[in-house]
ZAMARGU-4260 file (C-alpha; in steps of 0.2 Angstrom, whole numbers, plus 5000, padded with zeros to 4 digits):
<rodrens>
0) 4988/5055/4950 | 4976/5049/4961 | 4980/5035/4973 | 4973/5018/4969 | 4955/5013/4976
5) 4949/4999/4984 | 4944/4992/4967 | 4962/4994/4957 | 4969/4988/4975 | 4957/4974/4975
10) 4959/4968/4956 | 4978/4970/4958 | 4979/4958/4975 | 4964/4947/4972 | 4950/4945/4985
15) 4960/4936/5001 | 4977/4947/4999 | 4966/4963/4998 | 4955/4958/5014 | 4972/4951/5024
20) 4977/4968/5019 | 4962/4978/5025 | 4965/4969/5039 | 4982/4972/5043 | 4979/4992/5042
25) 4964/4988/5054 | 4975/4982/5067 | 4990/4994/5065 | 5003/4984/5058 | 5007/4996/5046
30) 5021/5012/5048 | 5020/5026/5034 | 5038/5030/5030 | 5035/5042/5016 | 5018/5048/5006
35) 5018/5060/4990 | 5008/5061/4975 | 5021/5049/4966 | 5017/5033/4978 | 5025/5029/4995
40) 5039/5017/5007 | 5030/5009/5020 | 5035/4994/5034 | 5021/4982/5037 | 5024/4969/5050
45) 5016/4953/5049 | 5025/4935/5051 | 5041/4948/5052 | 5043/4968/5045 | 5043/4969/5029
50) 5047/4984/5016 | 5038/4990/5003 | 5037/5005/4990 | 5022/5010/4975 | 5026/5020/4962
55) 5017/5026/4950 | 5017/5040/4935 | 5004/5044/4920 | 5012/5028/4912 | 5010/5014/4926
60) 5013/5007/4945 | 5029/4999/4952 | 5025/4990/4967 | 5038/4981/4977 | 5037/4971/4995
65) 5053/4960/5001 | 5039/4948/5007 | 5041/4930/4998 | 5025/4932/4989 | 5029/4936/4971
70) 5012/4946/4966 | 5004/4961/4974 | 5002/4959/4992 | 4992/4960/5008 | 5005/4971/5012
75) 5005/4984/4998 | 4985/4982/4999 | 4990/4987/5017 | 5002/5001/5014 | 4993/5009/4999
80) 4977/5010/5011 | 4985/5018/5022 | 4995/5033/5011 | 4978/5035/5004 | 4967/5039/5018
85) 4982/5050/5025 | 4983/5059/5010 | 4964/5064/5009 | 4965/5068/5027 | 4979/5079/5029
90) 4984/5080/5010 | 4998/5079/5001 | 5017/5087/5009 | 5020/5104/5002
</rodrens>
């Protein structure tokens, strides 16, 4: 499965979160712990570190940052971002 685009990311997070988020990656505040074709664990610092994880399969995405923010984040905008443009620019672990 394919990781999400701009659209699903921008759909999923609304227009400020996904533009925060485009922002955050932009200035570096995000640190790829792990990427695979099943989703990825990233830390993204803003107002403090936080942790997050996507996953997804053929059925759905689960998505979770420790942020206060109960929706999808700028920081999972952030970190999926990220795994994405890694992933098409060096591909996936194998």
């Amino acid at each position: 499965m394919a990781y999400p685009s701009d659209t699903i990311l921008r759909k999923l997070a609304g227009t400020a979160a996904f533009e925060r988020g485009a922002a955050y990656l932009r200035e570096g505040r995000v640190r790829l712990l792990r990427a695979d074709e099943s989703g990825f664990e990233a830390q993204v610092s803003g107002s403090q570190t936080y942790q997050l994880r996507l996953q997804w399969d053929g059925e759905g995405l689960t998505a979770h940052c420790d942020c206060p923010v109960d929706a999808f984040c700028k920081h999972l905008v952030a970190g999926a971002d990220l795994a994405r443009r890694r992933i098409c620019t060096h591909g996936l672990p194998g």
